[in-house]
N, CA, C and O of each residue as an XYZ file, in Angstrom:
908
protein
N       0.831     -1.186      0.000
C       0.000      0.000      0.000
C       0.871      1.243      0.000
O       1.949      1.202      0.593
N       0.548      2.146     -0.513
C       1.306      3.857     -0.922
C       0.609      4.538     -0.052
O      -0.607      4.713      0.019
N       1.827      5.067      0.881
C       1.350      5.941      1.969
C       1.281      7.427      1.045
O       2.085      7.689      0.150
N       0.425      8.101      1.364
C       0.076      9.095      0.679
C       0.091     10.657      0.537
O      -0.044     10.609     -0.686
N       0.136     11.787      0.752
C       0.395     12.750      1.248
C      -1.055     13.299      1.367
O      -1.531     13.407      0.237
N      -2.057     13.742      2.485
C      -3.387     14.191      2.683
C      -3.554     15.858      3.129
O      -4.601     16.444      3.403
N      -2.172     16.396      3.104
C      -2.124     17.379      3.067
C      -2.499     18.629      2.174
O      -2.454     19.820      2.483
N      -2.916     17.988      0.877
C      -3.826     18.907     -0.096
C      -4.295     18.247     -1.090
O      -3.797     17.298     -1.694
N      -5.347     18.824     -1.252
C      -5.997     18.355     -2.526
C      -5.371     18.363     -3.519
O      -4.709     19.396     -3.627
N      -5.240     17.532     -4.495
C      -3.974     17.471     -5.617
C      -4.427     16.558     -6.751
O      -5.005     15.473     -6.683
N      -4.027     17.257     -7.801
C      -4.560     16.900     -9.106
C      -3.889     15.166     -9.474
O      -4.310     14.475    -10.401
N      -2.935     14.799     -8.633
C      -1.935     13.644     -8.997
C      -1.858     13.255     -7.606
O      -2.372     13.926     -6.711
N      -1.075     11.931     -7.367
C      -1.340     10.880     -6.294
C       0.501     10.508     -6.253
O       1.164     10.521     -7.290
N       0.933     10.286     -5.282
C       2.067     10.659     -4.928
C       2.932     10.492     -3.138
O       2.957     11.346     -2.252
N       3.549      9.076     -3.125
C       3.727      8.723     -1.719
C       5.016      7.336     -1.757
O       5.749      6.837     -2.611
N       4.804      7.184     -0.657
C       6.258      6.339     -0.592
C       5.410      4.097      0.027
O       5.042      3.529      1.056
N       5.548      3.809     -1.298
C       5.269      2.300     -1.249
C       6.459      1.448     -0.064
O       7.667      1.596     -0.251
N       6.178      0.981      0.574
C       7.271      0.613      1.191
C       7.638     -0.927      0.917
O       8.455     -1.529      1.614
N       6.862     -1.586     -0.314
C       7.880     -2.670     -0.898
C       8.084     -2.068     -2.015
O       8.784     -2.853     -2.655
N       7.860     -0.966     -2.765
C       9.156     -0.436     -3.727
C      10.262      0.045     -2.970
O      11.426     -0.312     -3.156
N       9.852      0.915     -2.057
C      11.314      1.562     -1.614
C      11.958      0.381     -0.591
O      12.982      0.649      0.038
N      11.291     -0.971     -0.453
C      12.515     -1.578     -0.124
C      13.317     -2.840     -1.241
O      13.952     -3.859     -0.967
N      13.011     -2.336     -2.296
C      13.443     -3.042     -3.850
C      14.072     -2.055     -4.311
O      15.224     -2.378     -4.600
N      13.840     -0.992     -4.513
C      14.559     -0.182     -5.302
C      15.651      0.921     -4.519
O      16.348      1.659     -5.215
N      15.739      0.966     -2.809
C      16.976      1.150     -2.510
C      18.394      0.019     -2.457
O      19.610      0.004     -2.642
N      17.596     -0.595     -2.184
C      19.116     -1.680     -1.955
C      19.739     -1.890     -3.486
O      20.884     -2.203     -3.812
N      18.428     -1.568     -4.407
C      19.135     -2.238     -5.731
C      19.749     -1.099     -6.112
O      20.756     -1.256     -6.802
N      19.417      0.020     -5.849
C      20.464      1.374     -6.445
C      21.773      1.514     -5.805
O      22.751      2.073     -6.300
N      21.666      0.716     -4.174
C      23.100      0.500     -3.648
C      24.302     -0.517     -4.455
O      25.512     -0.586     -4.671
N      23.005     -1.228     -4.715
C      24.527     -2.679     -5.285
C      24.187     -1.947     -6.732
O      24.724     -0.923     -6.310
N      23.870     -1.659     -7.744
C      23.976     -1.574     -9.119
C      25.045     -0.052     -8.747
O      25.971     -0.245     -7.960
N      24.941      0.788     -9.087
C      26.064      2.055     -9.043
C      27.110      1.865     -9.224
O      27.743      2.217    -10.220
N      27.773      0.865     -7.671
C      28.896      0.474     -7.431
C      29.880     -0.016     -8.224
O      31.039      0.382     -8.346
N      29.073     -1.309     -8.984
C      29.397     -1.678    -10.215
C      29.194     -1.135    -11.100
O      30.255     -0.784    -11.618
N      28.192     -0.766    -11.738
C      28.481     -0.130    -13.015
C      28.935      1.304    -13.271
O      28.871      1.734    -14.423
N      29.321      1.962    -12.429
C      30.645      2.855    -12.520
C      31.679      2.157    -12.154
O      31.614      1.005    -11.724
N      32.956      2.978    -12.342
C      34.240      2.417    -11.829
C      34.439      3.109    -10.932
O      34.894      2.583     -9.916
N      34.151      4.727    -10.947
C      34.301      5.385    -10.092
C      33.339      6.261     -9.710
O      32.800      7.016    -10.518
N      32.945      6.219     -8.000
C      31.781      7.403     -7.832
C      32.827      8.266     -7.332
O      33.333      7.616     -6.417
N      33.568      9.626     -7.451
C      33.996     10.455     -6.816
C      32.969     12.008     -5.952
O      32.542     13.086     -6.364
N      32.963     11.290     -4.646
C      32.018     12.437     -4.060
C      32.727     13.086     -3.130
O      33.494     12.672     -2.260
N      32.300     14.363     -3.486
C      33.093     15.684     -2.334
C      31.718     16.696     -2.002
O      30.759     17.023     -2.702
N      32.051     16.967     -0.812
C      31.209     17.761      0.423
C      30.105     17.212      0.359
O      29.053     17.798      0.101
N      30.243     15.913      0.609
C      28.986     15.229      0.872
C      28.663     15.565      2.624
O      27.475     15.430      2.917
N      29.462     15.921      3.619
C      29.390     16.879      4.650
C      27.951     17.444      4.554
O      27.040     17.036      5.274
N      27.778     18.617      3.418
C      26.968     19.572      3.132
C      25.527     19.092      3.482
O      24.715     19.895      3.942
N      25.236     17.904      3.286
C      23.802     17.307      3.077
C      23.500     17.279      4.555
O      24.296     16.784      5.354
N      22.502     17.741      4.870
C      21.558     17.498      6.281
C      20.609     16.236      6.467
O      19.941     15.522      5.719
N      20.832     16.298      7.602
C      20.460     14.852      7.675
C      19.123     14.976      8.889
O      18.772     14.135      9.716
N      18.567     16.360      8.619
C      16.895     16.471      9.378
C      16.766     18.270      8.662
O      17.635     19.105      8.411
N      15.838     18.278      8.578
C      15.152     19.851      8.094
C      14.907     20.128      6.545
O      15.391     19.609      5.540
N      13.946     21.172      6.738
C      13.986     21.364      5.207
C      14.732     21.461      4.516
O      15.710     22.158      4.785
N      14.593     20.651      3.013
C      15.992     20.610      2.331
C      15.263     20.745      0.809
O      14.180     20.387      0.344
N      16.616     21.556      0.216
C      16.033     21.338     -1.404
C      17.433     20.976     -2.269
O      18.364     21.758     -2.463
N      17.355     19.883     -2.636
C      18.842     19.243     -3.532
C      18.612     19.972     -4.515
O      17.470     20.388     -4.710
N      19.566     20.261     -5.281
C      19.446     21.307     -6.256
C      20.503     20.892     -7.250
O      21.427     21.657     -7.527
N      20.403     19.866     -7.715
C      21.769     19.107     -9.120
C      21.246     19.749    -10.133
O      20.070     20.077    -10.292
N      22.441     19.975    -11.034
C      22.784     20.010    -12.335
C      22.542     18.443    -12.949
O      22.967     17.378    -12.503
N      21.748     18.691    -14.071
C      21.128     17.207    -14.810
C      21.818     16.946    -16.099
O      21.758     17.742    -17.036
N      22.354     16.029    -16.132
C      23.600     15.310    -16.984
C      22.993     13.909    -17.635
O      23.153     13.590    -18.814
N      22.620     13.511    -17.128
C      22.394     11.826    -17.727
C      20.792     11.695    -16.655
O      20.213     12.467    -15.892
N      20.538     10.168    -17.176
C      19.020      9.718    -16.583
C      19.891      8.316    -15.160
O      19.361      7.246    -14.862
N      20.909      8.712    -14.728
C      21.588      8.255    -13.526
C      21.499      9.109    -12.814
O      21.717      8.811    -11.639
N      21.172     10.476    -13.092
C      21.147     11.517    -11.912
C      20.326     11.380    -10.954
O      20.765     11.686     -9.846
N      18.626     10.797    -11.056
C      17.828     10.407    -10.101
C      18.163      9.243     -9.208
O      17.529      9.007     -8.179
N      19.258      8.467     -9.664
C      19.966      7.167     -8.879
C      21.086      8.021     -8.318
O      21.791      7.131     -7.842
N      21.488      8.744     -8.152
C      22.744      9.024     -7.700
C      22.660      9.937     -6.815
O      23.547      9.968     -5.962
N      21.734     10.786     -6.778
C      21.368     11.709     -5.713
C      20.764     10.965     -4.965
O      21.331     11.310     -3.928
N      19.781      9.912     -4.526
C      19.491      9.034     -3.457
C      20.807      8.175     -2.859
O      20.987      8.016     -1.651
N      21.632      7.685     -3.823
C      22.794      7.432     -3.306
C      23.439      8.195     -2.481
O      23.948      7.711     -1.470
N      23.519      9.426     -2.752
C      24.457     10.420     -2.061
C      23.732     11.023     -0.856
O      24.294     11.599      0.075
N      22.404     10.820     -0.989
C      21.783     11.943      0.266
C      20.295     11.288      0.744
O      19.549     11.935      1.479
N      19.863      9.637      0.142
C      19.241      9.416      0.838
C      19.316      8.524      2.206
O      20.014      8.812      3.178
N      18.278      7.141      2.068
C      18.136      6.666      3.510
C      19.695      6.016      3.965
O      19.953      6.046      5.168
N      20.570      5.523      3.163
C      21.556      4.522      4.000
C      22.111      5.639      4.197
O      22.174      5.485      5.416
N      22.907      7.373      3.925
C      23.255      8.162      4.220
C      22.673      9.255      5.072
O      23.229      9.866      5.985
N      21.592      9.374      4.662
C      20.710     10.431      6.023
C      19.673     10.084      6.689
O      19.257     10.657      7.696
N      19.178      9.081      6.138
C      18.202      7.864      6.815
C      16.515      8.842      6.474
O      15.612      8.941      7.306
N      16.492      9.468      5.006
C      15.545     10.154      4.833
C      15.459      9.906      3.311
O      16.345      9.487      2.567
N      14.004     10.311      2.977
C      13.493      9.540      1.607
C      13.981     11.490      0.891
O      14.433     12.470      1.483
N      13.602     11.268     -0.521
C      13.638     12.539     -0.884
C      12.439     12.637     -1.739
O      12.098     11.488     -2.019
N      11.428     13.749     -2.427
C      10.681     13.742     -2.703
C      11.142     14.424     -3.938
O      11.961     15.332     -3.794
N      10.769     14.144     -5.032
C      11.948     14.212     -6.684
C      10.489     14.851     -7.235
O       9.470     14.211     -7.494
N      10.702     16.367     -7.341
C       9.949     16.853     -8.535
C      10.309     16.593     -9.925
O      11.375     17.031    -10.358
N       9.339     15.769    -10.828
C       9.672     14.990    -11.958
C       9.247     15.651    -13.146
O       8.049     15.917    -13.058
N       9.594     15.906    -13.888
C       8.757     16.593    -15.328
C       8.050     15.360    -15.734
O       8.460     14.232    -16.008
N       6.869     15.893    -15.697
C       5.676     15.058    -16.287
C       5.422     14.463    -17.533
O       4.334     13.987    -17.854
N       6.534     14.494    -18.306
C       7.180     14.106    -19.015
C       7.565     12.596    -19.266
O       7.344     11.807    -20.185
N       8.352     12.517    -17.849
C       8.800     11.265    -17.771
C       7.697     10.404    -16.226
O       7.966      9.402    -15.564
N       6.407     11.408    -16.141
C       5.777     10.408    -15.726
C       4.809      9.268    -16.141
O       3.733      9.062    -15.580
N       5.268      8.597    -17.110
C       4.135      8.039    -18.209
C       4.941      6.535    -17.545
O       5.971      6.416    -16.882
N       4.027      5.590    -18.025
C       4.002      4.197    -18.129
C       4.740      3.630    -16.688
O       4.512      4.131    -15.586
N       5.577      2.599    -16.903
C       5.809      1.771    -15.977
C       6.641      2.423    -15.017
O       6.932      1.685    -14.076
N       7.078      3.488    -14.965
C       8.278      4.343    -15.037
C       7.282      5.394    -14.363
O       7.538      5.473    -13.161
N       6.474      6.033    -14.658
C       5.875      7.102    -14.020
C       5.280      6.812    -12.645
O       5.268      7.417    -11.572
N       4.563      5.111    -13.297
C       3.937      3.793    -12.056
C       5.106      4.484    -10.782
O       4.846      5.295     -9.893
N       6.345      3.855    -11.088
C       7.320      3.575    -10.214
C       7.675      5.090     -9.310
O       7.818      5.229     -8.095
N       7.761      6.288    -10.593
C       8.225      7.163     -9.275
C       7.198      7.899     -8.611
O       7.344      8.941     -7.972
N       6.277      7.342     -8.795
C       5.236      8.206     -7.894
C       4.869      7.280     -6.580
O       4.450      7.743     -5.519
N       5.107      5.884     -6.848
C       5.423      5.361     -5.513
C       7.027      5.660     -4.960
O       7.295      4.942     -3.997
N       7.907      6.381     -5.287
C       8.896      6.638     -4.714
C       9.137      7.906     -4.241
O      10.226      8.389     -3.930
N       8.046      8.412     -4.206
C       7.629      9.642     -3.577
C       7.455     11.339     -5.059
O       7.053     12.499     -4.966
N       8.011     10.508     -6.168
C       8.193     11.583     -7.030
C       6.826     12.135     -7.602
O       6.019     11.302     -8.016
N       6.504     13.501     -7.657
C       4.945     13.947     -8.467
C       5.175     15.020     -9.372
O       5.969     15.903     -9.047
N       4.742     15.050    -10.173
C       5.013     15.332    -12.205
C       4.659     17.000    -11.627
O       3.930     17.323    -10.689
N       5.399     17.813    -12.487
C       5.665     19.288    -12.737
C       5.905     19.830    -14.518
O       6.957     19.627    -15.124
N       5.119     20.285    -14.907
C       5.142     21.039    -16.360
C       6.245     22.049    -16.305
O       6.160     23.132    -15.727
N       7.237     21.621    -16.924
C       8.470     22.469    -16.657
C       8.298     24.145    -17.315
O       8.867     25.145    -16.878
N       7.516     24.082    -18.264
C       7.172     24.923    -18.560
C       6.377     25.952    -18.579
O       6.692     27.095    -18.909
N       5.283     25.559    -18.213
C       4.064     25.991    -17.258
C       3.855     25.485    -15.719
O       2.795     24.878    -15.559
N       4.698     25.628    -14.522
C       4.186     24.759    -13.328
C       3.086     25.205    -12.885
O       2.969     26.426    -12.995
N       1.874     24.431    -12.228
C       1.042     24.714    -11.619
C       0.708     25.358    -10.093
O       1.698     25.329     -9.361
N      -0.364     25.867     -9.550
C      -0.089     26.395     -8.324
C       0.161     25.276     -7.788
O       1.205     25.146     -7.149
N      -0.751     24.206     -7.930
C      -0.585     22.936     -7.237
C       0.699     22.060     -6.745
O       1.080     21.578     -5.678
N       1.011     22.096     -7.652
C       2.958     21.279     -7.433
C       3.461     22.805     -6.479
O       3.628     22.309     -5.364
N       3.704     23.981     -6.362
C       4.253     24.719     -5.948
C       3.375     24.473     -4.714
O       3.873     23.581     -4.028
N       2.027     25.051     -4.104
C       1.743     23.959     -3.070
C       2.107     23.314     -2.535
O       2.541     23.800     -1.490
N       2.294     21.774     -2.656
C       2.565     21.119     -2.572
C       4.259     21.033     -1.882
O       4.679     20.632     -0.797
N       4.787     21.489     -2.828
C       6.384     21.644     -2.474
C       6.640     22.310     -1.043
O       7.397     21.882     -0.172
N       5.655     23.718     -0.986
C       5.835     24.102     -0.043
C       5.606     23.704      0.855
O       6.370     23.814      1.814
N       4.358     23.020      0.921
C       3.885     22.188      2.067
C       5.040     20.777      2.354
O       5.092     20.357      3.511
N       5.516     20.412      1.778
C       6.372     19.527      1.926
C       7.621     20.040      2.861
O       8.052     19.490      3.875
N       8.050     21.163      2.280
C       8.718     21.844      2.960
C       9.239     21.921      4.843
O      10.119     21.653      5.661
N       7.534     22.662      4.568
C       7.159     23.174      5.976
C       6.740     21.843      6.619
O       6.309     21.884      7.771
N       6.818     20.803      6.051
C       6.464     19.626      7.381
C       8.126     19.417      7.673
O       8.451     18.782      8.677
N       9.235     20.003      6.713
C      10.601     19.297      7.016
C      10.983     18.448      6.135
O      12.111     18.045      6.419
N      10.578     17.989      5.202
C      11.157     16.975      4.242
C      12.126     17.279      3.443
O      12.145     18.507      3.362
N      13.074     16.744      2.705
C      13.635     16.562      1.439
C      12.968     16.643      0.365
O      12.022     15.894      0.120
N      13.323     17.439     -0.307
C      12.862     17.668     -1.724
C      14.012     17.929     -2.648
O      14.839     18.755     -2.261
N      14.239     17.201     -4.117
C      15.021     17.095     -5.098
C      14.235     17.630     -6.341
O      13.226     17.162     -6.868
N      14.981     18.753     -6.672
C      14.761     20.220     -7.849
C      15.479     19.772     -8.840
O      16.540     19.543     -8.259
N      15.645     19.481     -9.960
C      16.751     19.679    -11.279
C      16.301     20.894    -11.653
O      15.257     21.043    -12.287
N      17.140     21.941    -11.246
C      17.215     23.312    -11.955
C      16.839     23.722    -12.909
O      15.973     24.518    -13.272
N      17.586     23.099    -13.346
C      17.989     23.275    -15.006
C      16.162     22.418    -15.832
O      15.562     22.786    -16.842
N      15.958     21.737    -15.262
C      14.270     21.290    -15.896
C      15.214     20.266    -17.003
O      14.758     19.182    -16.638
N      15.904     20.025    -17.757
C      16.111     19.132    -18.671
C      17.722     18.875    -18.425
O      18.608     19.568    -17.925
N      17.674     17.009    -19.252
C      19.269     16.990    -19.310
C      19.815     17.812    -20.272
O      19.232     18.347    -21.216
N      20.982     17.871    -19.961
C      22.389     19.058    -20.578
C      23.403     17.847    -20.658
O      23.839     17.335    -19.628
N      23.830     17.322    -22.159
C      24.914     16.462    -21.430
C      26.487     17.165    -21.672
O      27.449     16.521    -22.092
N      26.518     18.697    -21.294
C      27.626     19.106    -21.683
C      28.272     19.279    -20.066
O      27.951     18.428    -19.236
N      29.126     20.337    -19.695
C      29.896     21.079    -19.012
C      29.268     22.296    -18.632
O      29.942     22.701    -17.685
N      28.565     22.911    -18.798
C      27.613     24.041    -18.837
C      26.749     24.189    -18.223
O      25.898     23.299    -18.243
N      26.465     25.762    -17.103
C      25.555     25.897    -16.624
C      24.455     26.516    -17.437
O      24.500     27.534    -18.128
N      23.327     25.586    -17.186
C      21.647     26.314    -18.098
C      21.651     26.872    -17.520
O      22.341     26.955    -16.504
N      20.269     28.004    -18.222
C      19.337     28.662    -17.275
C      18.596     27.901    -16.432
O      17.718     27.089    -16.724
N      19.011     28.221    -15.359
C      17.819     27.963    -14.407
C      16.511     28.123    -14.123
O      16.245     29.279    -13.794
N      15.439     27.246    -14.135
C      13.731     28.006    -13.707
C      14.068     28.526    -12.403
O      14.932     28.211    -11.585
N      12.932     29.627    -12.424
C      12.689     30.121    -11.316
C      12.304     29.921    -10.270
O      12.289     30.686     -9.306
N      11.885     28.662    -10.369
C      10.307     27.968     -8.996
C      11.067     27.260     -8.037
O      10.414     26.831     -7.087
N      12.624     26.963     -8.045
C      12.948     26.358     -7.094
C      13.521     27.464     -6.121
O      14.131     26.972     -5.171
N      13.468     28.785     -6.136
C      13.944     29.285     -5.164
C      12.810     29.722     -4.395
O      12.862     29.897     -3.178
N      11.687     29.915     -5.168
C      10.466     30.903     -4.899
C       9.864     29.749     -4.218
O       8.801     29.942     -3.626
N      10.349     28.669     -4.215
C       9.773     27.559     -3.413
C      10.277     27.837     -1.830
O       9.478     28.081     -0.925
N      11.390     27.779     -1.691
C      12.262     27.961     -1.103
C      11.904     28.905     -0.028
O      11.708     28.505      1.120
N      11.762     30.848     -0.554
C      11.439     31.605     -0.056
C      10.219     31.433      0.608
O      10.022     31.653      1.803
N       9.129     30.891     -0.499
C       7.496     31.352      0.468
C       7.757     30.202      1.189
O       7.136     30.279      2.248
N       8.396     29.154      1.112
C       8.535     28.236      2.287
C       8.831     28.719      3.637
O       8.192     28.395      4.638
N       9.863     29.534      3.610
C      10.609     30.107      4.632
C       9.337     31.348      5.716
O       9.162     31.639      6.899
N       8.718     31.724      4.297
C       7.602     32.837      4.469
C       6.449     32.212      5.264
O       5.771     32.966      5.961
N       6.132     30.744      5.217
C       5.327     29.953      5.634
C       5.491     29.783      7.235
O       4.719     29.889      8.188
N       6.763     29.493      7.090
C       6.936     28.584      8.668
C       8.256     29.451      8.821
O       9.225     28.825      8.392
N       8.594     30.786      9.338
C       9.573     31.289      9.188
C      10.572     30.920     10.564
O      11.641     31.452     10.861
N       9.751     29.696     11.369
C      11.021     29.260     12.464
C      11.424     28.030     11.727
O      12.180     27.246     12.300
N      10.921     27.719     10.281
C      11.930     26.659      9.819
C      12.731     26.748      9.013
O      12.199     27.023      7.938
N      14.223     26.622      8.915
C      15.081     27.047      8.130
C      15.325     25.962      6.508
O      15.599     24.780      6.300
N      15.084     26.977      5.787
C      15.219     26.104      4.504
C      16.655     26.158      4.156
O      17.428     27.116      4.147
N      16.860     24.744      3.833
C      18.478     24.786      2.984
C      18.521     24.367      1.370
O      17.843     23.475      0.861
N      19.146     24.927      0.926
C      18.576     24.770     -0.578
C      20.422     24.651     -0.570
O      21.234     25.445     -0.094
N      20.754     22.763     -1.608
C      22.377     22.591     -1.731
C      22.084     22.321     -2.946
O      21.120     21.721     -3.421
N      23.659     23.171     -3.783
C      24.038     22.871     -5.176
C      24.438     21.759     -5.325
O      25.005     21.285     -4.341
N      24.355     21.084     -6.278
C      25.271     20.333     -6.240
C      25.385     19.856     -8.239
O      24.560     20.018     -9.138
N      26.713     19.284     -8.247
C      27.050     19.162     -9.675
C      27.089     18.018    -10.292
O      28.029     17.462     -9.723
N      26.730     17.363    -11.005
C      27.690     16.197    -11.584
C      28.333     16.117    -12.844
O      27.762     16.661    -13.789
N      29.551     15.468    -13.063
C      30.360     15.308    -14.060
C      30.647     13.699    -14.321
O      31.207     12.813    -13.676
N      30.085     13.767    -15.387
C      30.438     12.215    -16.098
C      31.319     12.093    -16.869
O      31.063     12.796    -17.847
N      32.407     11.489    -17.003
C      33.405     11.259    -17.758
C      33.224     11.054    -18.979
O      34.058     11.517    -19.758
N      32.251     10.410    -19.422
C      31.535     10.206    -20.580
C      29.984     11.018    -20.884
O      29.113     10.993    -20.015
N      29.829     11.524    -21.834
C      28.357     12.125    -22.611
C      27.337     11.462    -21.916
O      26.619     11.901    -21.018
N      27.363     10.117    -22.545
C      26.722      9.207    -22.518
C      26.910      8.026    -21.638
O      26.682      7.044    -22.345
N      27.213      7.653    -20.447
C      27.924      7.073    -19.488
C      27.778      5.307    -19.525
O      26.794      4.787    -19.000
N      28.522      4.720    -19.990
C      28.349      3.210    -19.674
C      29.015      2.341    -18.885
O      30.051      2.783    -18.388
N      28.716      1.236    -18.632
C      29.666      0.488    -17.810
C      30.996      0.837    -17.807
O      31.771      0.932    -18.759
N      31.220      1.063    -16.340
C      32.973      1.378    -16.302
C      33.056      2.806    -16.464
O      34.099      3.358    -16.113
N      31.853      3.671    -17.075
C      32.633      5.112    -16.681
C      32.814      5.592    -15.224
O      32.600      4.808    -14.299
N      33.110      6.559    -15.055
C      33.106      7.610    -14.019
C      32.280      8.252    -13.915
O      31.626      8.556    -14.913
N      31.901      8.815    -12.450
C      31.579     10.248    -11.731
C      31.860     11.174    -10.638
O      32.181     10.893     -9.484
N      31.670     12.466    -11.241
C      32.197     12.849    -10.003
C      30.875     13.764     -9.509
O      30.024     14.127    -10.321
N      30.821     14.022     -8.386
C      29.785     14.472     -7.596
C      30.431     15.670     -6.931
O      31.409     15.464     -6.212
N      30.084     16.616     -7.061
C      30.391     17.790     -6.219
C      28.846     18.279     -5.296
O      27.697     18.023     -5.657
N      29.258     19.022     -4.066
C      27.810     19.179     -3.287
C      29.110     20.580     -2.797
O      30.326     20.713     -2.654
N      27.683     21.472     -2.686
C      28.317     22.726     -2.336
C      27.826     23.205     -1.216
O      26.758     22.654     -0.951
N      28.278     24.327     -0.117
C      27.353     25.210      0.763
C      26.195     25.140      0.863
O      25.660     25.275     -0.237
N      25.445     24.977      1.734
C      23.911     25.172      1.628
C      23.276     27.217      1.636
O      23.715     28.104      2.368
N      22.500     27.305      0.871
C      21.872     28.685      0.461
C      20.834     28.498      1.531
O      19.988     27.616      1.389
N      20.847     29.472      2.871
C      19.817     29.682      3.405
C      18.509     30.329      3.481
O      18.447     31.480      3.912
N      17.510     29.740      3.127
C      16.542     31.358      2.926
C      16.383     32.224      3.691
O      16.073     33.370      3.367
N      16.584     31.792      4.950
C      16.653     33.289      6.148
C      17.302     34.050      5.867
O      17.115     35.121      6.446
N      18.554     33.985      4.732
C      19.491     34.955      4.781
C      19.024     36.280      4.101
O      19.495     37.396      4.322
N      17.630     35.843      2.905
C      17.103     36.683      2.441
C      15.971     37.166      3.001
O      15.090     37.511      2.213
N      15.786     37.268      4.052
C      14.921     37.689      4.873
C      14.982     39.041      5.107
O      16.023     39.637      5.384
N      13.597     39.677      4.974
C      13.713     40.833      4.894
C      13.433     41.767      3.472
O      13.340     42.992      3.544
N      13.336     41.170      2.435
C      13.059     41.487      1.451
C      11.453     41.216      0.832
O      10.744     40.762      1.730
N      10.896     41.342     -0.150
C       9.811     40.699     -0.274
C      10.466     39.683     -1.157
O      11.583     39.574     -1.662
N       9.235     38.900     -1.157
C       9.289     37.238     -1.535
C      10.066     37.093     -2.874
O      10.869     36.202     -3.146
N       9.588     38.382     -3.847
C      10.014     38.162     -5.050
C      11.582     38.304     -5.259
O      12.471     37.568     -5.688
N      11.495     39.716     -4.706
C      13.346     40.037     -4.453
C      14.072     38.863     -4.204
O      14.915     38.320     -4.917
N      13.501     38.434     -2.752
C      14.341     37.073     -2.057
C      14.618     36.058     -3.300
O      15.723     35.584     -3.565
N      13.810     35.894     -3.777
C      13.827     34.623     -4.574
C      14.462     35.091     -5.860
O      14.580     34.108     -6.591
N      14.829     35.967     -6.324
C      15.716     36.672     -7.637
C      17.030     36.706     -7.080
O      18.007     36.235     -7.662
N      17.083     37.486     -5.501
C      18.896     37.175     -5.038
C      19.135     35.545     -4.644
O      20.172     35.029     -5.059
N      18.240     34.769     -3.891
C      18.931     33.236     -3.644
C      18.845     32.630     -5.363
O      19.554     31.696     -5.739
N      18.032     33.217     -6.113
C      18.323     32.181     -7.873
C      19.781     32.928     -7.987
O      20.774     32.215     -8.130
N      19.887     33.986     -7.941
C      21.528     34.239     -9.042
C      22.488     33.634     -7.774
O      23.283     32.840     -8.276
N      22.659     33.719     -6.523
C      23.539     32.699     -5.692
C      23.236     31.244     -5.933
O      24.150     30.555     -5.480
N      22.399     30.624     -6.417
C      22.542     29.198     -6.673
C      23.230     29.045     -8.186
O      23.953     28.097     -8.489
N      22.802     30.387     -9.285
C      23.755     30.153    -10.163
C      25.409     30.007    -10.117
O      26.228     29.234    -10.614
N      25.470     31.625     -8.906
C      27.250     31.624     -9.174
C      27.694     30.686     -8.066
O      28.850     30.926     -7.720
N      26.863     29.245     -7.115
C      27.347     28.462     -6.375
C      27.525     27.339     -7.532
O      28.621     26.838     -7.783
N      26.345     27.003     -8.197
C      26.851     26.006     -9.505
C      28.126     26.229    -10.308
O      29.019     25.431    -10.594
N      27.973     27.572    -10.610
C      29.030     28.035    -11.565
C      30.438     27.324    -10.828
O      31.202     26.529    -11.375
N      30.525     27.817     -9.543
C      31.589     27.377     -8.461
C      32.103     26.008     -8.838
O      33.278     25.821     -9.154
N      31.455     25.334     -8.808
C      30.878     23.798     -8.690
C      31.416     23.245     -9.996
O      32.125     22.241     -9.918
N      31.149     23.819    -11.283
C      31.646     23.253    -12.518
C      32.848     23.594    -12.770
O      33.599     22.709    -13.180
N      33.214     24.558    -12.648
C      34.441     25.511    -12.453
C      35.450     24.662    -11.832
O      36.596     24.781    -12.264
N      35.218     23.779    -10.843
C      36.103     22.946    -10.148
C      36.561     21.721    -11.269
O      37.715     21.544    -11.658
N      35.523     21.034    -11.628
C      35.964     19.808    -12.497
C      36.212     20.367    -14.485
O      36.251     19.558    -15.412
N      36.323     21.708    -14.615
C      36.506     21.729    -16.156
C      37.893     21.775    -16.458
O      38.269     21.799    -17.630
């Protein structure tokens, strides 16, 4: 049975199965291992391991949703993460799967109030939540433009429950290969966490225009290291 989220009315259905997530963590532990040669991870420190959180990777390959649970979920912080998904890739057996793994579909292009909702409310109970910035893979070296909704998430979160501190972490990945197959590499970079209290004091919109260009020039940071 899929425990569920009853916290709002919501156009989509979205919760954590607990015989998928106990099939599909252990198997993302033993598959990785092997089929890279190398995971190289630095400031994995950075990741919190209780409070609101928003992972914030650069999207490279379709290993990025396996590799950020590797790096920052349950055998490391002993917490699930909740993966805003472009609705896109919520179709068929595959859409089945991440919406029992807590993931619920976002129009990258149009988001709804609902998913923003939602996020926030997720937020403010304390959870983990996983953003791809960037909304699509990039399989270059290069920082995209970033959407806007993951900071503004961020902020009215903060605006919500302002004794809970949101942490919003960059983080990068670099694949040795475009296209990554057995035996390549990765490297994982995780940066500073961006606090939203820090923009406190501004209105919501401001806040959320200064923490987006600091998550750019913290990415920028971030790629800058492995080019």
């Amino acid at each position: 049975m899929t425990t569920e989220s009853t916290a709002l009315a919501l156009p989509f259905k979205s919760g954590f199965s607990p015989i998928i997530k106990s099939l599909a963590y252990p198997l993302g532990q033993f598959v990785l291992p092997r089929y890279f040669k190398h995971i190289d991870i630095s400031g994995q420190e950075h990741i919190p391991h209780s409070g609101a959180t928003i992972l914030a990777p650069t999207h490279r390959s379709r290993w990025d949703p396996m590799l950020v649970p590797y790096i920052a979920g349950p055998y490391v912080t002993g917490r699930d993460i909740r993966f805003m998904t472009s609705q896109n890739e919520m179709k068929g057996i595959q859409g089945w799967m991440v919406r029992r793994l807590g993931g619920f579909p976002v129009d990258t292009d149009n988001p709804s109030v609902a998913t923003f909702k939602f996020s926030i409310d997720l937020l403010v109970r304390g959870e983990m939540l996983g953003i791809f910035p960037e909304g699509n893979i990039f399989r270059d070296n290069e920082l995209h433009p970033l959407k806007k909704g993951l900071t503004r998430i961020a902020v009215q979160a903060h605006s919500a429950a302002p004794d809970r501190e949101i942490k919003v972490i960059p983080i990068h990945f670099r694949y040795s290969e475009p296209l990554p197959k057995m035996g390549s590499s990765v490297k994982i970079l995780i940066g500073q966490p961006l606090l939203a209290s820090s923009y406190a004091g501004k209105s919501n919109k401001k806040a959320a225009e200064s923490m987006h260009q600091d998550l750019e020039a913290s990415l920028h940071e971030l790629i800058a290291k492995v080019n």
